[in-house]
C-alpha positions in Angstrom: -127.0 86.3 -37.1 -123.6 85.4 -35.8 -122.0 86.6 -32.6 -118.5 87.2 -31.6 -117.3 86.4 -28.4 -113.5 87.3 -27.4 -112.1 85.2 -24.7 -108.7 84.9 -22.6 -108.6 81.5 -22.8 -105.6 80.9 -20.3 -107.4 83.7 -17.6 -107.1 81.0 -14.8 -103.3 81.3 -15.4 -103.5 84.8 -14.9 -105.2 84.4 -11.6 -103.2 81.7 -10.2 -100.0 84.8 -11.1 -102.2 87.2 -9.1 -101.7 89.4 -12.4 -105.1 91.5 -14.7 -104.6 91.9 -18.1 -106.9 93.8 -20.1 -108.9 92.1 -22.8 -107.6 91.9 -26.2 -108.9 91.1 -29.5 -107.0 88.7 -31.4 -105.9 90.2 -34.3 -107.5 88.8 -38.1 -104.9 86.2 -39.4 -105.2 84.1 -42.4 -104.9 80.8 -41.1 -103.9 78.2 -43.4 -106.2 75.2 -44.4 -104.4 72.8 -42.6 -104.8 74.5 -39.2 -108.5 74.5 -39.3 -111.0 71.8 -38.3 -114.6 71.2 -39.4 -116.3 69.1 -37.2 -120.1 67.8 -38.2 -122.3 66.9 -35.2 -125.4 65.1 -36.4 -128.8 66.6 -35.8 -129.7 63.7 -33.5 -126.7 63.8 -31.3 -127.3 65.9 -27.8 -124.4 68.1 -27.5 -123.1 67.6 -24.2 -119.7 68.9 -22.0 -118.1 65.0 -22.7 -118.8 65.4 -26.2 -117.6 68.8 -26.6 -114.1 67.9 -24.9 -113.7 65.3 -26.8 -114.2 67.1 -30.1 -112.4 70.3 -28.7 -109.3 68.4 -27.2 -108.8 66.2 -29.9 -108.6 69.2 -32.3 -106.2 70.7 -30.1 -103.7 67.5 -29.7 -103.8 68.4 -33.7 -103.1 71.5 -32.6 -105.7 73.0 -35.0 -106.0 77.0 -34.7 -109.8 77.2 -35.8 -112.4 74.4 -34.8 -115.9 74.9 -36.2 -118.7 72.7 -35.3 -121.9 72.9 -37.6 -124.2 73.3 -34.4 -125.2 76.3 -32.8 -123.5 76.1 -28.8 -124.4 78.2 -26.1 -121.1 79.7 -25.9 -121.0 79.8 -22.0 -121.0 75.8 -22.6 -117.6 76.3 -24.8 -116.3 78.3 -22.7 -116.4 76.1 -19.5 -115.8 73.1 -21.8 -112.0 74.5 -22.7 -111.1 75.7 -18.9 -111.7 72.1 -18.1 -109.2 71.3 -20.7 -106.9 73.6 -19.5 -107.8 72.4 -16.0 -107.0 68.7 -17.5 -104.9 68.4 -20.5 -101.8 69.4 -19.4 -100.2 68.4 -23.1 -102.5 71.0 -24.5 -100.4 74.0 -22.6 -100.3 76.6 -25.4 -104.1 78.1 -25.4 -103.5 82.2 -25.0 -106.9 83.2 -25.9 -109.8 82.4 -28.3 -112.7 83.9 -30.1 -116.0 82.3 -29.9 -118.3 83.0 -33.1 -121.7 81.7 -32.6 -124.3 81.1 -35.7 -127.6 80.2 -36.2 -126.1 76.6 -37.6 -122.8 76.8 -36.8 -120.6 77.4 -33.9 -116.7 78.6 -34.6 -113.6 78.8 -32.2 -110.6 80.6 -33.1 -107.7 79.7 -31.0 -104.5 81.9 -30.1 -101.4 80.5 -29.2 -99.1 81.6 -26.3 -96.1 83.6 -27.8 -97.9 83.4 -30.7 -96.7 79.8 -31.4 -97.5 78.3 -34.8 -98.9 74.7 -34.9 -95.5 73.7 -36.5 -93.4 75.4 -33.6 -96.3 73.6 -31.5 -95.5 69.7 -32.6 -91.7 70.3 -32.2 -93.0 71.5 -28.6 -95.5 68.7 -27.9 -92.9 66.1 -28.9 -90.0 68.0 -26.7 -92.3 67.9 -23.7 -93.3 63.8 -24.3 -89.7 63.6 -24.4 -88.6 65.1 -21.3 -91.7 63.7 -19.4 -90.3 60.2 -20.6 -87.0 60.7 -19.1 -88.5 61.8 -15.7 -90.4 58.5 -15.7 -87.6 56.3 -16.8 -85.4 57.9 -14.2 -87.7 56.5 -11.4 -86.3 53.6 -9.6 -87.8 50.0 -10.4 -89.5 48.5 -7.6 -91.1 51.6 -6.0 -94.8 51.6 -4.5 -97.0 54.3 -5.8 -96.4 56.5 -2.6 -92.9 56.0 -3.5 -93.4 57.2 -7.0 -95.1 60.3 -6.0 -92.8 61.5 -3.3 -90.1 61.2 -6.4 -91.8 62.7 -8.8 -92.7 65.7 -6.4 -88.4 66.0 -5.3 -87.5 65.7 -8.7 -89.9 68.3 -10.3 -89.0 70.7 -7.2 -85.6 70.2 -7.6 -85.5 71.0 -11.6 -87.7 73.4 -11.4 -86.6 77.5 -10.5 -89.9 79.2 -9.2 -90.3 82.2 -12.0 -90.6 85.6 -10.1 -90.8 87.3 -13.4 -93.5 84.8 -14.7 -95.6 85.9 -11.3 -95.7 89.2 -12.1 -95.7 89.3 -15.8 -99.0 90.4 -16.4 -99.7 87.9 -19.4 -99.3 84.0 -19.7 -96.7 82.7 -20.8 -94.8 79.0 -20.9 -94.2 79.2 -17.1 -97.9 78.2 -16.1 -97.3 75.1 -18.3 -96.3 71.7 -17.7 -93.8 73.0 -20.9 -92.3 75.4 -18.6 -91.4 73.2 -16.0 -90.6 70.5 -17.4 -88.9 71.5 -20.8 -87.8 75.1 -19.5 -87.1 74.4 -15.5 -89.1 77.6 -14.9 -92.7 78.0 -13.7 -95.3 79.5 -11.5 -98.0 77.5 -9.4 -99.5 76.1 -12.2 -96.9 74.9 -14.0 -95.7 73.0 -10.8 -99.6 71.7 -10.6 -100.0 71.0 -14.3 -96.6 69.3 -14.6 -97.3 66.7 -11.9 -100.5 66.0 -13.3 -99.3 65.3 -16.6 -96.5 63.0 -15.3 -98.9 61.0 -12.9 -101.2 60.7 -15.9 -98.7 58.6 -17.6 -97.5 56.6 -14.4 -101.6 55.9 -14.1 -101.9 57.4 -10.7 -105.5 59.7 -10.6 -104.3 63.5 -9.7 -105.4 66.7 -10.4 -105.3 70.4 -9.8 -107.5 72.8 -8.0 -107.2 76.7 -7.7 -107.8 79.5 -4.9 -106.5 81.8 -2.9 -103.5 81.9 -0.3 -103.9 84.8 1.4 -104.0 87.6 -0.8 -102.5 85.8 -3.8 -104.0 83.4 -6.2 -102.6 79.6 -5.7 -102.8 76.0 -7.8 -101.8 73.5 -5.8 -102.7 69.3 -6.4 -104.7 66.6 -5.1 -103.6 62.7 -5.6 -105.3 59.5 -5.1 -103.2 56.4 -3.3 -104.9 53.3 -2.3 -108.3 54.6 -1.3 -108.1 57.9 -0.2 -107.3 61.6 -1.6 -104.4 63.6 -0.2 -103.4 67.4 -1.1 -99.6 68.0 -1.8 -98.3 71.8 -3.1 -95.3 71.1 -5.2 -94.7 75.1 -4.8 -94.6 76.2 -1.6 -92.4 73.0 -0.7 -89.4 74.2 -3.3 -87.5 76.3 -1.1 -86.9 78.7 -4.2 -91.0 80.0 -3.9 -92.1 81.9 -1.2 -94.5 80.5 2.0 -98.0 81.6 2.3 -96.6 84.9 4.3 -95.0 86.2 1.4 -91.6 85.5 3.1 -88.6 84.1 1.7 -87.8 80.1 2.7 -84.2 79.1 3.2 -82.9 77.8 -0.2 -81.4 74.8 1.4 -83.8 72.7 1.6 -86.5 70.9 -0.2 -89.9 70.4 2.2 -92.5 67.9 2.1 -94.6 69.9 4.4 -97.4 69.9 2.1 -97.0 66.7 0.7 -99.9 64.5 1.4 -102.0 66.4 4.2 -105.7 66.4 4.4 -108.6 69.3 4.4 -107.8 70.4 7.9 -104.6 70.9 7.3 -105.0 72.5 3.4 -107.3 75.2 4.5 -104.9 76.6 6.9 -103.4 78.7 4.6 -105.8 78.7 1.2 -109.9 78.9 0.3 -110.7 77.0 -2.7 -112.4 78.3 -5.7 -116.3 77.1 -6.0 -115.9 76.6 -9.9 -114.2 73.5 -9.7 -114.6 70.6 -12.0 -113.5 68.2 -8.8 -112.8 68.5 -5.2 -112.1 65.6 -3.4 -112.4 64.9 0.2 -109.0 64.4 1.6 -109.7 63.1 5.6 -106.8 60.9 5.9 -103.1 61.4 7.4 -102.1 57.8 6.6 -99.5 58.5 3.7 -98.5 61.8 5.0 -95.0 62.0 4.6 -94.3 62.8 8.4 -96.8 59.7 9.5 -94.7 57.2 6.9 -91.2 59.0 8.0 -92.2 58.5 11.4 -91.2 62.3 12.3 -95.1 63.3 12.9 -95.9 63.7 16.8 -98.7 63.6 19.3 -96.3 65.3 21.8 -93.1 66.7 23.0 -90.0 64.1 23.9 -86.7 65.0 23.5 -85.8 61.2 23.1 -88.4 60.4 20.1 -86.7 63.6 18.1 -83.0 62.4 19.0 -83.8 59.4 17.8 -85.5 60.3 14.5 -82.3 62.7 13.8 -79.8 59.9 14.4 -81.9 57.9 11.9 -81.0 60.8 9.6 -77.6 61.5 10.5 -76.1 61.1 6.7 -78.4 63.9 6.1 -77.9 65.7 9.0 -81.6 67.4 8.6 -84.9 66.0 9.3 -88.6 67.7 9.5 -90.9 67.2 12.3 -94.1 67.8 12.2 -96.6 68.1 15.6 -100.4 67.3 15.6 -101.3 70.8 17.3 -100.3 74.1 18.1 -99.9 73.3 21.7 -97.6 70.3 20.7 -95.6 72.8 18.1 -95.6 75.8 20.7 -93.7 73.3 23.7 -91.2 71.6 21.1 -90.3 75.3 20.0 -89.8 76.4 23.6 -88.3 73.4 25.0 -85.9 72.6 22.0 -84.7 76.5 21.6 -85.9 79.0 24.4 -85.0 76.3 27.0 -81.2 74.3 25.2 -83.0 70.9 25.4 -81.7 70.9 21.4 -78.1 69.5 23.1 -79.4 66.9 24.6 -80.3 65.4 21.2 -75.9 65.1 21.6 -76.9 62.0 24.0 -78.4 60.3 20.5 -76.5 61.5 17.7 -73.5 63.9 17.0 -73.9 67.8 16.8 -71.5 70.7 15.1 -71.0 73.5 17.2 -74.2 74.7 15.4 -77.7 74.1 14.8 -79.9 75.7 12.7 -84.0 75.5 12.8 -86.6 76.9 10.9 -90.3 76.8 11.8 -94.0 76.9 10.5 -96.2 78.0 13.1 -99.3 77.2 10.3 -98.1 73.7 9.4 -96.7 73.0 13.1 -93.2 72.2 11.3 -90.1 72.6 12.6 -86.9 71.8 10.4 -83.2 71.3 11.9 -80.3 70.8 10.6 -77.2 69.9 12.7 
């Protein structure tokens, strides 16, 4: 007796867009011979997840359309085995849906491609993505530190990158929740962000990932990173001043953040809950390689003299990002600095125009001037 199963492959694209889209069968195709895959298991062998992503993303890198495996697999076990390869394989970014079709010997999985791709259309893809992946990492300056690496990969992917407002609310998936999209097209969602930074740090050797939940009332990717020994959380999106913060409101289009680049648990779950069904989530308990630690523009408290100084340090820039250890901290910079004019003492350390412009994050404890 076989079964048929019809899957949307790509559905945690579609929650990370906050979009539904109904179920649809994918329609009969002839698929040519060279676009399907027969893969024998022996009787022996225990079928396990490792095996089965082995055998299913190995397929896939062939980009073969129809995989079928002459064992009979609990199709709940397929089924979490390919959203952990779309969780993980960034280079395999063109899964749409598939149809699982069980047997009493045999298990079958039809894939379908986003845009309806063919495999052909697919290598020309694969290889244009390598490509551009390549000239990211050859663009990084010799010498730098892995923390040095990563904060450049993270401006460099925010910078190139427009946040897709039509991709959000598409109601489908589509190349902007790919490492494709961002990288090869320059447009993207959360997940393409997420997916494109893993596949980059995959191929600089630096451990990251990407986890899933939801930020507020939206669903959110974001990443996680190792350096040295401990994990840190860093959310390419919401620090590319094209996306919107976690209120849903606009950001000034002027500047790149880093206000979510390296931060730990306390400060993650601020503003997101993660998803339980996740293949890995680290614990991330350490500040040391936050950017505003390493930049020296993170405070305990309020001096007028410790910010001065920090903007004449960036006074080519002529903008610089603090961020405070607590809301009490935040509340008395934001008074004292604006409510109160001590912003024009900061004169005494470093030249002001005859205007200064702010913005704050009262969830991050971030304040942002630029003068």
């Amino acid at each position: 007796m076989r079964e048929k199963m019809i899957i949307i492959a790509a559905a945690l694209s579609l929650m990370l867009t906050g979009c539904d889209i109904d179920l649809a069968k994918i329609p009969d195709m002839i698929i040519p011979a060279e676009d399907i895959s027969t893969t024998s298991v022996p009787d022996e062998e225990e079928i396990t997840p490792e095996l089965l992503y082995d055998m299913f993303a190995g397929e896939l890198r062939k980009f073969k359309t129809k995989v079928t495996i002459n064992r009979n697999v609990d199709a709940s076990l397929v089924t979490s085995v390919i959203d952990s390869i779309q969780r993980n394989s960034p280079d395999i970014f063109w899964i749409n849906a598939y149809t699982i079709t069980t047997g009493t010997k045999s298990t079958e999985v039809e894939f379908e491609a986003i845009d309806s791709l063919t495999p052909m259309q697919l290598r020309e893809m694969s290889a244009r993505l390598e490509e551009k992946a390549q000239e990211l990492i050859d663009s990084i300056p010799e010498g730098l530190m892995d923390y040095d690496k990563i904060l450049y990969i993270h401006d460099t992917i925010i910078r190139s990158t427009s946040y897709d407002k039509n991709g959000s609310t598409a109601g489908k998936n589509g190349l902007w929740g790919t490492a494709y999209g961002c990288l090869v097209n320059g447009d993207a969602v959360c997940q393409g962000y997420s997916e494109a930074f893993v596949y980059i740090m995959g191929k600089l050797g630096i451990e990251a990932g990407m986890c899933s939940g939801s930020a507020g009332d939206e669903r959110h990717a974001w990443n996680y990173v190792k350096l040295g020994n401990d994990y840190y959380w860093l959310d390419l999106t919401w620090d590319d001043p094209e996306s919107t913060d976690e209120s849903g409101e606009s950001m000034q289009a002027d500047n790149l953040r880093h206000t979510y680049f390296l931060i730990d648990d306390e400060m993650l779950m601020r503003t997101r809950i993660i998803d339980d069904d996740q293949d890995f989530v680290p614990e991330c308990n350490s500040v040391a390689n936050n950017y505003f630690v390493r930049s020296g523009c993170f405070f305990d408290d309020y001096s007028i003299e410790a910010l001065g100084w920090v903007m004449l340090q960036n006074e080519e820039t002529r903008s610089v990002e603090f961020m405070f250890s607590d809301r009490e901290t935040f509340d008395t910079a934001v008074e004292k600095l604006f409510d109160e004019g001590e912003i024009w003492d900061a004169g005494e350390y470093v030249w002001l125009s005859d205007q200064v412009h702010y913005s704050k994050d009262d969830v991050m404890y971030v304040i942002t001037i630029n003068y």
